[in-house]
N, C-alpha and C positions, 0 to 999 in steps of 0.2 A: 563232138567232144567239148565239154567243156574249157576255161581256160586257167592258167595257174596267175594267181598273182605273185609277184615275188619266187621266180621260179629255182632261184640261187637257195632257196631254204630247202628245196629236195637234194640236192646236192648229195646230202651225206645217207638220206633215206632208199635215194635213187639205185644206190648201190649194197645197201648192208645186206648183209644172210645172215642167219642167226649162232653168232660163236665164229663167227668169221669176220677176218680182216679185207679190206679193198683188195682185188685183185693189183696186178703189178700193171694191170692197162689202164683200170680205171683212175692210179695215181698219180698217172704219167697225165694224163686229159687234166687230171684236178689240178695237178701245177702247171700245167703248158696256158690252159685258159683260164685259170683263174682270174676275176677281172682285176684283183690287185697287183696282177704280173702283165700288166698291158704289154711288157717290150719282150714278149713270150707269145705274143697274138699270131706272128708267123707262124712259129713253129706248130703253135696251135693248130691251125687251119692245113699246116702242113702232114702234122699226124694223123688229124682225122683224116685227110682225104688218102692218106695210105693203105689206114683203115677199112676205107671203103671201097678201094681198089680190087680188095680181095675179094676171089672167087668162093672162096669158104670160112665162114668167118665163127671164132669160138664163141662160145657163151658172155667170155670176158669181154671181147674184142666189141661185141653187140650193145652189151652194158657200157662199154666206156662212149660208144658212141650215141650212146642215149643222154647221157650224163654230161657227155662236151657239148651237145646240143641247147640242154637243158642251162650250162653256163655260157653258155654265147648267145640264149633268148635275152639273157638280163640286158646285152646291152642294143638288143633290136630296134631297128629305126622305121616304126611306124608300124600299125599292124599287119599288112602283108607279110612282111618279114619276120615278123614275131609269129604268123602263122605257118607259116613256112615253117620255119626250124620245130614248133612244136609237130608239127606233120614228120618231123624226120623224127623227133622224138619220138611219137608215139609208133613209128614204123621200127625203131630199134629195141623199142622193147619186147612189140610181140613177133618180134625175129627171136630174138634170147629167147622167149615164152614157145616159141617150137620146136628150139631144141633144146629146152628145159622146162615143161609145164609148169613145173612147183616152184621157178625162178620166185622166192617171195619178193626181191628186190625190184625187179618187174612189175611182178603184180601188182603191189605197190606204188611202183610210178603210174602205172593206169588209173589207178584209184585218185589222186590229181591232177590227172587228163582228162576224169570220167564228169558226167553233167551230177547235181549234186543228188538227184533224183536216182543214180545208180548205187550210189556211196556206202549206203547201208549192204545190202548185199553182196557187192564185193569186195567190204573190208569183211564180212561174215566167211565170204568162201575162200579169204585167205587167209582168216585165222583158222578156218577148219582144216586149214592143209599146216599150218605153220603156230598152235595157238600160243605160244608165248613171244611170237614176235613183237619186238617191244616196240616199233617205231607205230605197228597197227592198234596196237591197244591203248596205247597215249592216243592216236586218233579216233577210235570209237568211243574213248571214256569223254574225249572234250563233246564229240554228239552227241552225247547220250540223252544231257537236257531239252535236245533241240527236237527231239522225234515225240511227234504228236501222237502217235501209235502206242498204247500202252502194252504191246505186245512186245511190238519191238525193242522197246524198250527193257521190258524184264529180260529178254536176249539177248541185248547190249550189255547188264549190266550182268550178266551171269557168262555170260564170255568173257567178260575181261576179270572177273573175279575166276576161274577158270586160268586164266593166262597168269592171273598171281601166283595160284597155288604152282602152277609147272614155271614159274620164273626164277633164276639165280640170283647171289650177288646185286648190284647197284638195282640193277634191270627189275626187281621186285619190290624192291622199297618206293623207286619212281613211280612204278605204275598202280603203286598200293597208293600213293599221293595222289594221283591222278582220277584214280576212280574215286576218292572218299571227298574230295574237292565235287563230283558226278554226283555222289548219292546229297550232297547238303545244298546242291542246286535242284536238285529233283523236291527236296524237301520230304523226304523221309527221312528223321530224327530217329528214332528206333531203329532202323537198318543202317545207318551212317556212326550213331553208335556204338552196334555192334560189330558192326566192321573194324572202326578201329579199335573198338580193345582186341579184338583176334593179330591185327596189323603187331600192335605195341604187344601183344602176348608173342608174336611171333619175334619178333626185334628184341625178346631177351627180357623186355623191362618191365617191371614189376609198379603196376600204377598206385595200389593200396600198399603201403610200405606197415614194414613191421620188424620186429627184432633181429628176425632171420635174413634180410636183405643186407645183401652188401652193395653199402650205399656208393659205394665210390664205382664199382662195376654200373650201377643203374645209375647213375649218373654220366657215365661215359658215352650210356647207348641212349639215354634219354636226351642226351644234348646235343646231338648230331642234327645237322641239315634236314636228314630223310623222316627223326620223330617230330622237330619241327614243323615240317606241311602237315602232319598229323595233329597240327595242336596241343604238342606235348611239352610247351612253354610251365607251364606248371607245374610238370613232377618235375623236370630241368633243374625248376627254383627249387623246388622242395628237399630235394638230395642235396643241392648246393648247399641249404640252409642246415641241414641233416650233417655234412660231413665237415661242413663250419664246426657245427654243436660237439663233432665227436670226440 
């Protein structure tokens, strides 16, 4: 297996399901070891190994002991030890993964355990189990430049445009960022394009203004963070200048 750098940034990935909040085990691990809670490191080490004690252990209980592993790698004293814990790590998650195959929060943490040469097709077989998970599709969109394979590549980027269309709320505006950021690294100008006027036609906002716009609504959705990473600084200004005028 591969190794993670910086393993505290799975943290919040380690555990997410899609439309779901942390379970009540895996929050208890997140403040127990968190490393900003140093004078919590007892109890830390004290929880998990209760944890571990058990003869049957739930889905939850598997996942939080992936996840306290995962924040007690940050502060490991030399590699043994940092291999060590990622070895417990990777043994807790495909414990959760036997008694929940489509664990996508799992899956997931394998996916930065895994050598980088696996990465592609196991972020593939867990958006096919899971395709709008959003923590997978912001990580296939950041690959997508990096895949020499011009195959895999239209698969990449047709998965995660796929993962927009069934995505809700915040979770689609991000990953419509994410990929349209993919397509103007790839350097398709014509498909990056058309992507985003579909993005900004779907976001409400009317790029060619004319009498029938109501500039103060297209202003409201054009000036947000999410049409921003879009590049949509210039209708922004132009309604600004539009509802000055009016």
């Amino acid at each position: 297996m591969g190794k993670l750098a910086g393993a505290c940034f799975l943290c919040l990935a380690a555990y997410s399901q899609p439309s779901m909040a942390a379970s009540d085990e895996v929050s208890i691990v997140e403040e127990l070891c968190s490393e900003s809670m140093p004078e919590t490191e007892a109890e830390c080490h004290e929880y998990l190994g209760t944890l571990q004690e058990k003869q049957q252990r739930s889905v939850d209980e598997s996942m939080a002991l992936a996840v306290g592993y995962l924040i007690l790698e940050e502060g490991a004293e030399g590699p043994g030890e940092s291999d060590s814990l990622f070895s417990l790590v990777e043994h807790y998650y495909l414990e959760a993964l036997d008694k929940d195959p489509k664990n996508s929060g799992a899956l997931y943490g394998l996916i930065f355990l895994a050598d980088l040469s696996d990465e592609f097709s196991m972020l593939r077989a867990l958006l096919s189990e899971h395709p709008s998970y959003a923590p997978a599709l912001h990580h296939m969109s950041r690959r997508i430049y990096r895949l020499d394979d011009k195959i895999q590549q239209e698969t990449a980027i047709s998965i995660v445009e796929n993962g927009y269309e069934l995505s809700e709320g915040n979770d689609k505006w991000v990953t419509a960022g994410y990929l349209y950021r993919a397509l103007q690294r790839v350097g398709d100008d014509a498909r990056t394009s058309r992507f985003r006027a579909r993005v900004l036609h779907d976001m409400g906002i009317v790029i060619i203004a004319d009498e029938r716009v109501d500039v103060e609504d297209n202003m409201r959705r054009a000036c947000t963070y999410y049409a921003m990473i879009l590049d949509a600084a210039e209708i922004c200004f132009r309604t600004l200048v539009d509802l000055h005028a009016a």
